[in-house]
KOLMI-320277 format. One line per 2 residues: their letters; for each residue x, y, z of N, C-alpha, C, O, CB. Coordinates in nm, 2 decimals, always signed. Glycine has a CB too. Example, Ala and Ser with C-alpha at 12.3 -4.5 7.8 and 13.67 -1.06 7.14 Angstrom:
2
as = +1.32,-0.57,+0.78,+1.23,-0.45,+0.78,+1.32,-0.33,+0.78,+1.42,-0.33,+0.85,+1.13,-0.45,+0.90; +1.28,-0.22,+0.71,+1.37,-0.11,+0.71,+1.29,+0.00,+0.79,+1.34,+0.11,+0.80,+1.41,-0.06,+0.57 $
//
This chain:
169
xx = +13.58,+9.79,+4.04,+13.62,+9.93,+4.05,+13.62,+9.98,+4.19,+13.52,+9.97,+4.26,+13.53,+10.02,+3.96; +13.73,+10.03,+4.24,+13.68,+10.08,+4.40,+13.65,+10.24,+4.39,+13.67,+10.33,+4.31,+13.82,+10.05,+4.52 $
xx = +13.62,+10.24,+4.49,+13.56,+10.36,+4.52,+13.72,+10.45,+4.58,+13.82,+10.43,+4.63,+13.42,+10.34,+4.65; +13.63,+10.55,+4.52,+13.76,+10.71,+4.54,+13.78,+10.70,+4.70,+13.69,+10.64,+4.76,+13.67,+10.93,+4.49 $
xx = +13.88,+10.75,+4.77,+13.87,+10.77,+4.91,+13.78,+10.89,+4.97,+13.72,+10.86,+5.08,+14.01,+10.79,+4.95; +13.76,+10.99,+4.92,+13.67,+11.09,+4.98,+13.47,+10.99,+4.99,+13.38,+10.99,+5.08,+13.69,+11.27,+4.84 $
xx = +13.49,+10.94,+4.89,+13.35,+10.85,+4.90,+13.37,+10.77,+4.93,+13.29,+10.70,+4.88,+13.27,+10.81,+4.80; +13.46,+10.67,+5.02,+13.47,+10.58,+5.07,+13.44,+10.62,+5.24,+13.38,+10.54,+5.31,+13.59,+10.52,+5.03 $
xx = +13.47,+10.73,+5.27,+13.46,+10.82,+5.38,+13.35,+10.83,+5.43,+13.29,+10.79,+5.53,+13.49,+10.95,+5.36; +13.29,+10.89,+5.29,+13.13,+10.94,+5.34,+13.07,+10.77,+5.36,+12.96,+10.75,+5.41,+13.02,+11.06,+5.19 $
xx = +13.14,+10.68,+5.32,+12.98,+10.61,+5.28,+13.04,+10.52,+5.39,+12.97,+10.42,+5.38,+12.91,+10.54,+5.09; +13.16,+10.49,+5.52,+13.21,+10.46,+5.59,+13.11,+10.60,+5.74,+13.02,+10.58,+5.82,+13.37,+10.45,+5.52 $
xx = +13.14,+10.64,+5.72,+13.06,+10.79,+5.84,+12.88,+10.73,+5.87,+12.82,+10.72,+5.97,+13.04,+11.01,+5.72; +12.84,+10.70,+5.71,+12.70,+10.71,+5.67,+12.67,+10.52,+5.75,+12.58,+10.50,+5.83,+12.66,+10.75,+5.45 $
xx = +12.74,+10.44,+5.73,+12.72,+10.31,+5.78,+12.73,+10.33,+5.95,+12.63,+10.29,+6.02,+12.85,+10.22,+5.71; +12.88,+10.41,+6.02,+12.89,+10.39,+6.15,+12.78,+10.49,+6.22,+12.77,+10.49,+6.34,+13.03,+10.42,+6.20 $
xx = +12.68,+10.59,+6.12,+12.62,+10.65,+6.20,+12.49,+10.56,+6.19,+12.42,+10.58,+6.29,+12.62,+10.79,+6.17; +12.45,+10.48,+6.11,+12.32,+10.42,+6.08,+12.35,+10.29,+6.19,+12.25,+10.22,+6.24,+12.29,+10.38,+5.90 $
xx = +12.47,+10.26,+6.23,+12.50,+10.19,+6.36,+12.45,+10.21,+6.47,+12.37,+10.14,+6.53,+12.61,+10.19,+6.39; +12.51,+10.33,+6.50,+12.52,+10.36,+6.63,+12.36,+10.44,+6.64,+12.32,+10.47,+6.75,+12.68,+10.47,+6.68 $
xx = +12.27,+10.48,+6.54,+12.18,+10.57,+6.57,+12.09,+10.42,+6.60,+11.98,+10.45,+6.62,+12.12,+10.69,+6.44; +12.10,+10.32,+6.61,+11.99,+10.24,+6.67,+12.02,+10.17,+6.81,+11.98,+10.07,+6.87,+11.94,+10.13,+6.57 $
xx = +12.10,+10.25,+6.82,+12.20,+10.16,+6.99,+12.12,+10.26,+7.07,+12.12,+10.38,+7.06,+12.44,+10.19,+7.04; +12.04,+10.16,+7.14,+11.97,+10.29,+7.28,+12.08,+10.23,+7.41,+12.10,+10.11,+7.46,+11.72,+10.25,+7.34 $
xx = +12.14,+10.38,+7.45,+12.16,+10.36,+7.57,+12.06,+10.41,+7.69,+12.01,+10.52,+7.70,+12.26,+10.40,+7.58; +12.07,+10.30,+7.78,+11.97,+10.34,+7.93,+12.06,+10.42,+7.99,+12.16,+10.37,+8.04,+11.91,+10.21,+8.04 $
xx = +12.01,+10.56,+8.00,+12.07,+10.67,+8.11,+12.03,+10.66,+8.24,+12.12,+10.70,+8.32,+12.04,+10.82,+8.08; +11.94,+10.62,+8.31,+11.88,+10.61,+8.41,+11.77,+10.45,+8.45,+11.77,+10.35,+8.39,+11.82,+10.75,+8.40 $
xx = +11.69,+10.49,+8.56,+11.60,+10.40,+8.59,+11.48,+10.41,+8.47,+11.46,+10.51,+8.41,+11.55,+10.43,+8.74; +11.44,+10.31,+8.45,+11.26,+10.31,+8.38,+11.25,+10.40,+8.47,+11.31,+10.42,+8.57,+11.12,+10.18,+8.39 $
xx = +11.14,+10.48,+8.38,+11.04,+10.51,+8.42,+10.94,+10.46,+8.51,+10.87,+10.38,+8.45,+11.02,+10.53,+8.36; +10.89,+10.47,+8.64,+10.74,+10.42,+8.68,+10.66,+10.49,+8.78,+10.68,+10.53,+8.89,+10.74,+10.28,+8.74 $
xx = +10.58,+10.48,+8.71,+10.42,+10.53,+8.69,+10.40,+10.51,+8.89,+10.39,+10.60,+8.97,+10.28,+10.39,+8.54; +10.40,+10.39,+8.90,+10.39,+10.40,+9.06,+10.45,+10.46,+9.16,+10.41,+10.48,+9.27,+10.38,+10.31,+9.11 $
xx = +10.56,+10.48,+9.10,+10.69,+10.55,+9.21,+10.62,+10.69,+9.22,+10.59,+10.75,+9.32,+10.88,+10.56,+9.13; +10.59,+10.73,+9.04,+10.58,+10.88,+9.08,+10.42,+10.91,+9.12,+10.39,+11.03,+9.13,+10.63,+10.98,+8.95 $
xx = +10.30,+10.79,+9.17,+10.22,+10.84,+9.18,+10.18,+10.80,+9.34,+10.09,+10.83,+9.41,+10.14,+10.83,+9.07; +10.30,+10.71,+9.36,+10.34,+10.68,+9.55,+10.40,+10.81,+9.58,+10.37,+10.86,+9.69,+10.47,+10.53,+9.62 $
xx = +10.48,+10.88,+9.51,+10.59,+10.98,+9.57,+10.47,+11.08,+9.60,+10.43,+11.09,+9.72,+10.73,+11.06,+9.45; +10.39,+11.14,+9.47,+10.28,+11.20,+9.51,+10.20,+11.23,+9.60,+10.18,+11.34,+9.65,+10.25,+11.18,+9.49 $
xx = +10.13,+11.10,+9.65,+10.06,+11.02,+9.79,+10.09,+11.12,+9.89,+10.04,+11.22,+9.94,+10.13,+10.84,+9.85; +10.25,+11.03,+9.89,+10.30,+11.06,+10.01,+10.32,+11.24,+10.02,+10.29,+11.29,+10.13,+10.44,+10.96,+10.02 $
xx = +10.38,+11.33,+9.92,+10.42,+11.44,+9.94,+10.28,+11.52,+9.97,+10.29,+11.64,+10.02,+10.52,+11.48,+9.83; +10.17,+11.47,+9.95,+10.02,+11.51,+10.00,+10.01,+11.48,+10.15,+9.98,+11.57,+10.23,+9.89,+11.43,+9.93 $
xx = +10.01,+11.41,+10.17,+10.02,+11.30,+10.32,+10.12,+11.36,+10.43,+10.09,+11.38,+10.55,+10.09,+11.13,+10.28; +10.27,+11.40,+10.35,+10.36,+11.47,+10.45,+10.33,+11.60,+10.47,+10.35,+11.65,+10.59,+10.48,+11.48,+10.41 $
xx = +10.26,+11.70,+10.33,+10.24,+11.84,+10.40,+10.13,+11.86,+10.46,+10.11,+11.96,+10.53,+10.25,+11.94,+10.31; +10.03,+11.78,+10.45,+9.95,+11.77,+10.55,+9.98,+11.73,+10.69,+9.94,+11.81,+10.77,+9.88,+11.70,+10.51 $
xx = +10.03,+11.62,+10.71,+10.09,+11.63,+10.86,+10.15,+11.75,+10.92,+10.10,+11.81,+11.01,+10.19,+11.55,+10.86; +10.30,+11.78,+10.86,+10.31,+11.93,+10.89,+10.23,+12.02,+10.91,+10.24,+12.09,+11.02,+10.34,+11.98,+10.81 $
xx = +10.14,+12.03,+10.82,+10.03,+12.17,+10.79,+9.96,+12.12,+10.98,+9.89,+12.20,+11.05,+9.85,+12.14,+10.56; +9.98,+12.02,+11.01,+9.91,+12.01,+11.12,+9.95,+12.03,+11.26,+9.89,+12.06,+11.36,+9.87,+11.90,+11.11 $
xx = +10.12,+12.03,+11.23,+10.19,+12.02,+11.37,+10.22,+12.18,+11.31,+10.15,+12.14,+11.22,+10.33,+11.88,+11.42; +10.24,+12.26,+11.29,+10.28,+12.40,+11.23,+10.27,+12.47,+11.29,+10.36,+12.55,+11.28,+10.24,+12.44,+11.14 $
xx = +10.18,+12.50,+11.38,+10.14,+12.54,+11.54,+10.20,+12.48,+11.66,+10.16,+12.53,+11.76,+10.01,+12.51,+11.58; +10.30,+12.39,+11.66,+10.34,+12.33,+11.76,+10.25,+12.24,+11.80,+10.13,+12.24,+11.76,+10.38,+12.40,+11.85 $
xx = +10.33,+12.13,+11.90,+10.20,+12.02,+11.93,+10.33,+12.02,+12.10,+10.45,+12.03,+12.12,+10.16,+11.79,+11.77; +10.19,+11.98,+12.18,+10.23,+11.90,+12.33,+10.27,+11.77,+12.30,+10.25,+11.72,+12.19,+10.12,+11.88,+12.45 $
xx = +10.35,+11.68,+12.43,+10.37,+11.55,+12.42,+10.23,+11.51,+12.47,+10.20,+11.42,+12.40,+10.48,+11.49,+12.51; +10.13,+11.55,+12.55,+10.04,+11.47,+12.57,+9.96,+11.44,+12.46,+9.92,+11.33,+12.45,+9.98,+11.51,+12.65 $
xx = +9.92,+11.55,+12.36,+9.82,+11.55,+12.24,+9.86,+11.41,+12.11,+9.78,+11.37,+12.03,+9.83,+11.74,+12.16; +10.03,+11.37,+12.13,+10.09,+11.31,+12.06,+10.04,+11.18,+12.04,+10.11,+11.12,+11.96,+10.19,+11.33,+12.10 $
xx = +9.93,+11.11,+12.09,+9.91,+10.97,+12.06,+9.78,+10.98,+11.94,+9.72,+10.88,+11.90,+9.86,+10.88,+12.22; +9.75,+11.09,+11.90,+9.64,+11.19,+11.82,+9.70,+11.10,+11.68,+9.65,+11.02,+11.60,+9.68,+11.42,+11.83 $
xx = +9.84,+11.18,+11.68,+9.88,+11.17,+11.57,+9.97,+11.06,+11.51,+10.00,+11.03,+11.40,+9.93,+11.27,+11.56; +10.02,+11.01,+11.69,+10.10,+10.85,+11.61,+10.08,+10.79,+11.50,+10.15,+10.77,+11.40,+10.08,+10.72,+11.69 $
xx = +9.95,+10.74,+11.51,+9.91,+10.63,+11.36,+9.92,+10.77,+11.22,+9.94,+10.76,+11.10,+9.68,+10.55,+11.38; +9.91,+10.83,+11.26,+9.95,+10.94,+11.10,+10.14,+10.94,+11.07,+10.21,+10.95,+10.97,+9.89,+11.17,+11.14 $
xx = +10.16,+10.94,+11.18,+10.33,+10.95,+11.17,+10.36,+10.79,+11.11,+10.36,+10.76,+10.99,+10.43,+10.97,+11.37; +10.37,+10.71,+11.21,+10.38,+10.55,+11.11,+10.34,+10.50,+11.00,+10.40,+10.42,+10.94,+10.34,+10.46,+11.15 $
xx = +10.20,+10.55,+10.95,+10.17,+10.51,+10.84,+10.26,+10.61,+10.72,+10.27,+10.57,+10.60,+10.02,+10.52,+10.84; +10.29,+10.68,+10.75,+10.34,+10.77,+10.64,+10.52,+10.74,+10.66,+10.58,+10.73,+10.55,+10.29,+10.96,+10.67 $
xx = +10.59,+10.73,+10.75,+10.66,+10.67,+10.74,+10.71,+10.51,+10.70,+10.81,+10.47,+10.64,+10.66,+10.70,+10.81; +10.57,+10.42,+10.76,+10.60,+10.30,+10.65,+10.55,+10.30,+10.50,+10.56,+10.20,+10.42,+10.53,+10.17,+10.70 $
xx = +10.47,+10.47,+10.44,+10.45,+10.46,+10.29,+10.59,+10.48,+10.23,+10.63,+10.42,+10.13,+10.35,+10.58,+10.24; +10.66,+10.58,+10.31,+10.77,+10.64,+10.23,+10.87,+10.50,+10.26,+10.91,+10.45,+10.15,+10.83,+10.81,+10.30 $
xx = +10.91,+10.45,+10.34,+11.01,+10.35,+10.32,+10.93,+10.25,+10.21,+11.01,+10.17,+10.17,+11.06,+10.27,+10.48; +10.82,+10.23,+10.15,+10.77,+10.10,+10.06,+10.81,+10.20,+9.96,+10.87,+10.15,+9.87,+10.60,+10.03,+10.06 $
xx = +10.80,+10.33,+9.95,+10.79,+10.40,+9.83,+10.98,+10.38,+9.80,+11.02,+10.34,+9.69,+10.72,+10.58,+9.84; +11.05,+10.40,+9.92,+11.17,+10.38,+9.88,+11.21,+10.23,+9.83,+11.30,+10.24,+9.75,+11.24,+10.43,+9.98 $
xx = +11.20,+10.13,+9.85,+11.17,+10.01,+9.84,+11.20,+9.97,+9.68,+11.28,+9.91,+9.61,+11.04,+9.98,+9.90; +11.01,+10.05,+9.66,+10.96,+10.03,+9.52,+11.06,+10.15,+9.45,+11.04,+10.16,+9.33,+10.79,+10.06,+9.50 $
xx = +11.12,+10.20,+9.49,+11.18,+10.27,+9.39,+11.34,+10.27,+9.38,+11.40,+10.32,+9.28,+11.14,+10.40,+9.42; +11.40,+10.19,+9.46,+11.53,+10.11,+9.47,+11.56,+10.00,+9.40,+11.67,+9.96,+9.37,+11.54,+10.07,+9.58 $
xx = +11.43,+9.95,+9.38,+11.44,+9.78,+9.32,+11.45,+9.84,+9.13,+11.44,+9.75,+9.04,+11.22,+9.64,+9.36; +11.47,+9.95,+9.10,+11.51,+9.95,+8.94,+11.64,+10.00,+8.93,+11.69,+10.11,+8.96,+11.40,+10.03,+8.85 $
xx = +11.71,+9.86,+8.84,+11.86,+9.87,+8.77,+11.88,+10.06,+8.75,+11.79,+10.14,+8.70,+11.86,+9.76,+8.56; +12.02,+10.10,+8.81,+12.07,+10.23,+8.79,+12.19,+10.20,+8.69,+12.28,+10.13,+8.72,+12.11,+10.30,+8.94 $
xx = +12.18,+10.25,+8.58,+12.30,+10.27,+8.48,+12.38,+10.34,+8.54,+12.34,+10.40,+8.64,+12.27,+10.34,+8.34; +12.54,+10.36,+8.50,+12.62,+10.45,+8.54,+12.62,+10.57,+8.45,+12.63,+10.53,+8.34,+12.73,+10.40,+8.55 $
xx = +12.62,+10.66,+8.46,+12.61,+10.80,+8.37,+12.57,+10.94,+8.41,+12.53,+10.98,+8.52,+12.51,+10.78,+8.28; +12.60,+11.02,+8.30,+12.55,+11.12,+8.35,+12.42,+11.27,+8.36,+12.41,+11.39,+8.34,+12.63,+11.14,+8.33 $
xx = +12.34,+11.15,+8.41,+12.23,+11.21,+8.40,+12.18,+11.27,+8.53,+12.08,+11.34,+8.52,+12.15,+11.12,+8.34; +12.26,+11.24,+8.70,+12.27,+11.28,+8.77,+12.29,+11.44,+8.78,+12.23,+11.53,+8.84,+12.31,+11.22,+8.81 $
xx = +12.41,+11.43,+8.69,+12.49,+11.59,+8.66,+12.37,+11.70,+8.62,+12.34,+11.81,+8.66,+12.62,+11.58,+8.51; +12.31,+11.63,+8.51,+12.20,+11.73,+8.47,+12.07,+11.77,+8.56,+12.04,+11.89,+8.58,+12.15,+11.67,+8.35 $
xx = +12.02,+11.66,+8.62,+11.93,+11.64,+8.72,+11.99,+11.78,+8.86,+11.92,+11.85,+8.93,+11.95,+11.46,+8.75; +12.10,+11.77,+8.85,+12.15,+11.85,+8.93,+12.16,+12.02,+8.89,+12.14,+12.12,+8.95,+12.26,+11.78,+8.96 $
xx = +12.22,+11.98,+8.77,+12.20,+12.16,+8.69,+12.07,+12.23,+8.74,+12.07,+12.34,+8.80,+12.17,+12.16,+8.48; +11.93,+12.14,+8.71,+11.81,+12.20,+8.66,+11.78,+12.21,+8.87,+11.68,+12.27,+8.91,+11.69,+12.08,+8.51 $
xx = +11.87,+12.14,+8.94,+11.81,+12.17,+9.07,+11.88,+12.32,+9.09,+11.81,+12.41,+9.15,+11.85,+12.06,+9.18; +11.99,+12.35,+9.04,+12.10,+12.44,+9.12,+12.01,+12.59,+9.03,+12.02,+12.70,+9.08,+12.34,+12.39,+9.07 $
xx = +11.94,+12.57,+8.90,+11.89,+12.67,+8.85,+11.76,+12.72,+8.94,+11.70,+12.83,+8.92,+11.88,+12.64,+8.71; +11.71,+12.64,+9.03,+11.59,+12.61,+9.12,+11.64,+12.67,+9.29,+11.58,+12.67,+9.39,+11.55,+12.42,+9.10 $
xx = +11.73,+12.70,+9.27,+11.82,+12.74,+9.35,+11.80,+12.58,+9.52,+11.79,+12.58,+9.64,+11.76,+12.94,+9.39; +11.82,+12.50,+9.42,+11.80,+12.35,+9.54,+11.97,+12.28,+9.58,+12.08,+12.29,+9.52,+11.68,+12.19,+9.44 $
xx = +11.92,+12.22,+9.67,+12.10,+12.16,+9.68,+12.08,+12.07,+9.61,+11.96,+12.03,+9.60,+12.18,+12.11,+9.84; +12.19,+11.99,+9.55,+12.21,+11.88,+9.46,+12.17,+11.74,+9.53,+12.18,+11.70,+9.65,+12.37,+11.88,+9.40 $
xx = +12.12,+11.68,+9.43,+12.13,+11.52,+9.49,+12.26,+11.46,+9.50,+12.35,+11.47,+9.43,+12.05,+11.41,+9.42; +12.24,+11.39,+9.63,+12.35,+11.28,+9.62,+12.35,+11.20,+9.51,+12.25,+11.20,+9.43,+12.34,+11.18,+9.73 $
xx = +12.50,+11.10,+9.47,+12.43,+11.05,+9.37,+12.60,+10.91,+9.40,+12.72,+10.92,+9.35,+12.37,+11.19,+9.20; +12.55,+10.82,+9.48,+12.65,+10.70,+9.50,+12.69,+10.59,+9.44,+12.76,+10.50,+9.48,+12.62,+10.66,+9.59 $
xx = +12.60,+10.61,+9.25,+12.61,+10.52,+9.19,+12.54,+10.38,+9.19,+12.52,+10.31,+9.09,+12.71,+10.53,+9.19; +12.50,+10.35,+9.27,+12.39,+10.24,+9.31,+12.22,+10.21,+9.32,+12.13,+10.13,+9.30,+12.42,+10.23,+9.44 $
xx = +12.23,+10.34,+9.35,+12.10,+10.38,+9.36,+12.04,+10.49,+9.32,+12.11,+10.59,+9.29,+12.08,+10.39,+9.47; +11.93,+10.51,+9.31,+11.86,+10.59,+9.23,+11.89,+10.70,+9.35,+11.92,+10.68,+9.47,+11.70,+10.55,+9.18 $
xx = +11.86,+10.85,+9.25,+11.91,+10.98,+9.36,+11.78,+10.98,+9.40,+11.79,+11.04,+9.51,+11.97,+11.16,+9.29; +11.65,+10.94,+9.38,+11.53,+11.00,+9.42,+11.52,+10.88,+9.57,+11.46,+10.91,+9.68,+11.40,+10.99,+9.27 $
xx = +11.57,+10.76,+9.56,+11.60,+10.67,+9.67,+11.63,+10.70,+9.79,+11.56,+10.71,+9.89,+11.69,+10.60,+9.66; +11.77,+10.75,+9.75,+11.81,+10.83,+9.90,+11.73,+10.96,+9.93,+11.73,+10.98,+10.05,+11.98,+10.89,+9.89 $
xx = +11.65,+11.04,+9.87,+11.56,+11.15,+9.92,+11.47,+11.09,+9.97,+11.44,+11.14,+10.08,+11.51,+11.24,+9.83; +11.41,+10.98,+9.92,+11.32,+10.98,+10.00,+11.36,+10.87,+10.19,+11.32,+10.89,+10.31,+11.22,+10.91,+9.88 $
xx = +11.44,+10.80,+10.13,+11.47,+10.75,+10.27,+11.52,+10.92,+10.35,+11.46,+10.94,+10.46,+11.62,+10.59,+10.27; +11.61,+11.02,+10.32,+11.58,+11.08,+10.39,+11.48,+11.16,+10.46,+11.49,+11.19,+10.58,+11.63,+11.09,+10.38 $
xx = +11.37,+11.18,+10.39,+11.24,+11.23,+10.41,+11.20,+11.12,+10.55,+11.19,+11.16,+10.67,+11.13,+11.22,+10.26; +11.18,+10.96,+10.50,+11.18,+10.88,+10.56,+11.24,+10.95,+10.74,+11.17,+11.01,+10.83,+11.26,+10.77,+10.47 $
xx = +11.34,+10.93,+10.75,+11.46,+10.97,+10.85,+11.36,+11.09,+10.91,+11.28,+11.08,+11.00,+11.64,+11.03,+10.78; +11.38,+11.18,+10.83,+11.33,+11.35,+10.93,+11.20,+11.33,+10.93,+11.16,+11.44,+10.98,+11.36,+11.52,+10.84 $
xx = +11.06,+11.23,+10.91,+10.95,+11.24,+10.95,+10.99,+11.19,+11.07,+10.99,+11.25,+11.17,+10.85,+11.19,+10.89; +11.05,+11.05,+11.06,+11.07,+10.96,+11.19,+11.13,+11.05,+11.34,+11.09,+11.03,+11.45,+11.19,+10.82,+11.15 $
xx = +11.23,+11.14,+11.29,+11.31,+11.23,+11.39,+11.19,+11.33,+11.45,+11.19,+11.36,+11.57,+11.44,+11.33,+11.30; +11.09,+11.37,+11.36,+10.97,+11.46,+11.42,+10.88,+11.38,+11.48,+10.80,+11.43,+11.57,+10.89,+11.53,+11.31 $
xx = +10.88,+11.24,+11.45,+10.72,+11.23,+11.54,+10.79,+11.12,+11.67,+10.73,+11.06,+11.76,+10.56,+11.11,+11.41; +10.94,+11.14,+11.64,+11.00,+11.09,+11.76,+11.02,+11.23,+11.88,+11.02,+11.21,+12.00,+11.15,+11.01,+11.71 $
xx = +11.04,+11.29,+11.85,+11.03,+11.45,+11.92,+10.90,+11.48,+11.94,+10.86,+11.50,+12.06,+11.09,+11.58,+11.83; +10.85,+11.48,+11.88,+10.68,+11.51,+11.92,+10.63,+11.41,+12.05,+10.55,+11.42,+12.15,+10.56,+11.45,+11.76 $
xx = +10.70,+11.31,+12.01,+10.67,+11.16,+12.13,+10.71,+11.21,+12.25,+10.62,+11.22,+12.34,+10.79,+11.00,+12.12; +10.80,+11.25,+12.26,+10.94,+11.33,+12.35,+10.87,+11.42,+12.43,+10.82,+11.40,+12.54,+11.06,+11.43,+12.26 $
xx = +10.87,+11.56,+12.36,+10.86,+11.72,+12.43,+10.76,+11.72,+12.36,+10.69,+11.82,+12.38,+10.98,+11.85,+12.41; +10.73,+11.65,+12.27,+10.65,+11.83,+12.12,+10.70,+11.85,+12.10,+10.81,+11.83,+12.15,+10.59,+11.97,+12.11 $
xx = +10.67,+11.91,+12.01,+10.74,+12.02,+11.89,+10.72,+12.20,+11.89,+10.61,+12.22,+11.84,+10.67,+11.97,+11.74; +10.76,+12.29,+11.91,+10.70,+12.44,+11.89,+10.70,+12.48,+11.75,+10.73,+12.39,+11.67,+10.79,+12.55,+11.95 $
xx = +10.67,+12.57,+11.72,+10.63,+12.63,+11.59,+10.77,+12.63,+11.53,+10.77,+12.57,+11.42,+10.55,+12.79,+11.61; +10.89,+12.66,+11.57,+11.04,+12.69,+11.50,+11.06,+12.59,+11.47,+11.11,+12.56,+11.36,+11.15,+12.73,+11.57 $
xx = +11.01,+12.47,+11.58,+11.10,+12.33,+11.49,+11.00,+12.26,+11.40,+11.05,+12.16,+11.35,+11.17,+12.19,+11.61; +10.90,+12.27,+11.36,+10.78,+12.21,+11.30,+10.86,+12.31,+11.18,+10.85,+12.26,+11.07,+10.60,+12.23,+11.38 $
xx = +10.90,+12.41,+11.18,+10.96,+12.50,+11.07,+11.06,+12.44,+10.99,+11.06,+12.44,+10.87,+11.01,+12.63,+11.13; +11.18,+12.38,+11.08,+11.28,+12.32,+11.05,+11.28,+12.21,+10.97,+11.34,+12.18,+10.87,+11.33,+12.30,+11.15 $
xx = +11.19,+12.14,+11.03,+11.13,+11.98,+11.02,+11.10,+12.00,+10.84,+11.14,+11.96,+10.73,+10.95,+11.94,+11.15; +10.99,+12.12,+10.90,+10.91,+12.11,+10.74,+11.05,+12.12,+10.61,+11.10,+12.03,+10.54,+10.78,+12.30,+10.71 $
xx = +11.09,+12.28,+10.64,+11.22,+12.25,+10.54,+11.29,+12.20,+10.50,+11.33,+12.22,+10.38,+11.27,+12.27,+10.53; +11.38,+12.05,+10.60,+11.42,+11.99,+10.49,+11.35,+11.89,+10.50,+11.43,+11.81,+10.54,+11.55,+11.96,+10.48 $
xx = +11.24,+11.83,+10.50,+11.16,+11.74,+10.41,+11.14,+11.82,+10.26,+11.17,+11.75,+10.16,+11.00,+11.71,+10.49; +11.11,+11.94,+10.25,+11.08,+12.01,+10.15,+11.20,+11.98,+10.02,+11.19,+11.92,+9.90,+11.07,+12.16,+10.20 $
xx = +11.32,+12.05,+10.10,+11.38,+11.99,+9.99,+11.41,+11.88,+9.93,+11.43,+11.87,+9.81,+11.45,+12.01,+10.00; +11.41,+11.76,+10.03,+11.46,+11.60,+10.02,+11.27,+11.57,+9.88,+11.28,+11.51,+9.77,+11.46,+11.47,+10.26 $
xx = +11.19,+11.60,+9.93,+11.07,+11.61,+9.87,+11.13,+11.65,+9.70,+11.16,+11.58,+9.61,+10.97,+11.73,+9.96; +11.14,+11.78,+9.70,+11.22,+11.85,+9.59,+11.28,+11.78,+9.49,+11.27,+11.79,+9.37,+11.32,+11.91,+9.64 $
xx = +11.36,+11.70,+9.57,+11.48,+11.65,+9.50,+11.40,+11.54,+9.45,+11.41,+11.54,+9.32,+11.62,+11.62,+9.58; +11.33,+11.44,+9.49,+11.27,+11.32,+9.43,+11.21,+11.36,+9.35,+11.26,+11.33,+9.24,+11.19,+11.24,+9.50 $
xx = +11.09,+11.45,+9.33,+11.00,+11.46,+9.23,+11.07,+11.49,+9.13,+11.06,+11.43,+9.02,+10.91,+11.54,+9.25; +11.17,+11.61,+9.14,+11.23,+11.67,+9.01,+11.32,+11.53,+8.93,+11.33,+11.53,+8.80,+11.34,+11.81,+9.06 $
xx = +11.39,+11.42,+9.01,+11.43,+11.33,+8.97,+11.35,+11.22,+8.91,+11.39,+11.13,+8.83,+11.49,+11.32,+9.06; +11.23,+11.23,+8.95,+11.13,+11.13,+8.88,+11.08,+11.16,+8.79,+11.07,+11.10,+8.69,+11.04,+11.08,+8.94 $
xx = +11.03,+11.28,+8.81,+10.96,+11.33,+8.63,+11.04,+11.37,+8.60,+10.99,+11.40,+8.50,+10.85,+11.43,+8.58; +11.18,+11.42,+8.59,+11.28,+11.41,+8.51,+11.28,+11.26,+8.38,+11.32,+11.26,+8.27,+11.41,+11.42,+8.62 $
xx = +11.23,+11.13,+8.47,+11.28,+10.99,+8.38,+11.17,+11.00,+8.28,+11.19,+10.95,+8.17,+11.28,+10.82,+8.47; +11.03,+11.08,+8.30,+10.96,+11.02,+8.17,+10.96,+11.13,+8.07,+10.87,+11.18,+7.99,+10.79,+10.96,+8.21 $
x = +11.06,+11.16,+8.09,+11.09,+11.21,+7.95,+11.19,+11.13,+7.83,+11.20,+11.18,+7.72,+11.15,+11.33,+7.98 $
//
């Protein structure tokens, strides 16, 4: 006996959905636990530095602080490292990641398909510590540009975290 077409329907709908409801697609990187508790580290480690030059600093006072500039610069490039080395799906989970920045009133992440958006934030963080404690090497810094400095680390900061605890959900 076959089945009527209206119940052939349903029970055709009821099969492709019991399909597809066990297909996991990966939207993004794993999750990991070390990325987001190196990002951490470090975003302690950076506003502390800041919190230090914030007053401005001389070139002479600057050999004070060298070993704080490099070590935090080689945390953040390992942190970028360790956080580059996980498979990026293509999708769109950047887009969203970006909504919940633009409601935060943040600029959006890049997002080049290769790499994780929280990657490139942090290599640039990377970049603008290195640009400060290369200026500090230099002249010093005054209070305005220790201002500048801080801000966009802040955001590039911004953008990683919200991108990382965004994945363990």
């Amino acid at each position: 006996m076959f089945l009527r077409p209206l119940a052939f329907v349903r029970l055709a709908t009821l099969a492709l959905w019991l399909l597809l409801s066990g297909c996991a697609t990966q939207l993004a990187p794993a999750y990991d636990r070390a990325v987001v508790d190196g990002l951490n580290a470090a975003t302690v480690e950076t506003m502390a530095l800041l919190a230090g030059v914030s007053a401005g600093t001389t070139q002479a006072s600057f050999p004070v602080r060298e070993d704080r500039y490099n070590q935090l610069i080689g945390r953040l490039e390992a942190l970028a490292l360790l956080a580059g080395a996980r498979p990026v799906p293509k999708n769109k989970v950047t887009d969203t990641i970006n909504s919940l920045l633009a409601e935060r009133g943040g600029p959006p992440l890049d997002d080049d398909g290769s790499t994780a958006p929280s990657v490139h934030a942090i290599k640039k963080i990377a970049e603008t510590v290195t640009k400060l404690r290369d200026t500090d090497r230099k002249q010093g810094v005054n209070a305005f540009e220790a201002m500048a400095f801080k801000g966009q680390i802040a955001i590039y900061l911004d953008q990683a975290i919200t991108y990382e605890n965004f994945l363990q959900r």
